[in-house]
C-alpha positions in Angstrom: 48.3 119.4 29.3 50.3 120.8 26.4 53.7 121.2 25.7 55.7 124.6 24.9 57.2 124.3 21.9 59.8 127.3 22.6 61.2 125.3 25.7 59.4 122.0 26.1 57.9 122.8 29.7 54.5 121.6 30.4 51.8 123.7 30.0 48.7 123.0 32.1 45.1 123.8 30.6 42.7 124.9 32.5 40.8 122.3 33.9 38.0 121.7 36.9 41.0 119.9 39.3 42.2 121.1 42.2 45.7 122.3 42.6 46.6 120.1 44.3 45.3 117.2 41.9 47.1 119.1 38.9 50.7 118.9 41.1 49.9 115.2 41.8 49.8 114.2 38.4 52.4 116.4 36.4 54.9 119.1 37.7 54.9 122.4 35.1 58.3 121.7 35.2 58.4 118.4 33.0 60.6 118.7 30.6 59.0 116.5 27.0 61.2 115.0 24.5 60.2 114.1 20.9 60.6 110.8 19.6 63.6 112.0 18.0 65.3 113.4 21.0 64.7 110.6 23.0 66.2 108.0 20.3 68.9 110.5 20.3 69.8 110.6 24.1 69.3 106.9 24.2 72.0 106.4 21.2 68.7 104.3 19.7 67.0 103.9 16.9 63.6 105.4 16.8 62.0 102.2 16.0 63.5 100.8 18.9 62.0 103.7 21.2 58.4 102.8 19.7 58.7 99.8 20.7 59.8 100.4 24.3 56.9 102.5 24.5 54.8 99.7 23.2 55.8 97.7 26.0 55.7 99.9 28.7 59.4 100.5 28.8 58.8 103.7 28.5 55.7 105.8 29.7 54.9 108.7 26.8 52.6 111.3 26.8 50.2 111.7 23.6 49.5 115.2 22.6 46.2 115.7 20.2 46.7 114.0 17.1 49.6 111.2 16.0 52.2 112.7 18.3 54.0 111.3 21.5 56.4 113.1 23.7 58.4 111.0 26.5 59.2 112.9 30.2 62.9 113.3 30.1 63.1 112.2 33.5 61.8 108.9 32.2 64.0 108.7 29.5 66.8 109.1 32.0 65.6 106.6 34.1 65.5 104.2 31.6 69.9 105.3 31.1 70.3 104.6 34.7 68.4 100.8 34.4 
């Protein structure tokens, strides 16, 4: 997976799963959130969203290299809780 950076959909690679495998495990319609947006929509710190996502809080998605992008829907979830 990789994210679009024009509207932060995900972007499947091409890969030897099934389509039905690749539906299964993400929808192209995620919608991924930086660090900063999610501290943002969670009126948090962004110290206090690593650490949610240290402790499983909050499920995040590492692209290649240092970054991490959380699902918005999880993000939400964690409003609703």
């Amino acid at each position: 997976m990789r994210v679009n950076r024009r509207d932060r959909t995900a972007v499947p690679l091409k890969s030897g799963l099934c389509p039905e495998a690749k539906e299964a495990k993400m929808s192209v319609n995620d919608e991924f959130l930086t660090r900063q947006e999610a501290a943002s929509l969670l009126r948090l710190n962004i110290k206090t969203v690593d650490r949610y996502r240290q402790r499983g809080a909050l499920p995040a998605q590492r692209l290649l290299g240092r970054s991490v992008r959380f699902r918005r829907d999880d993000v939400l979830k964690l409003v609703r809780t």
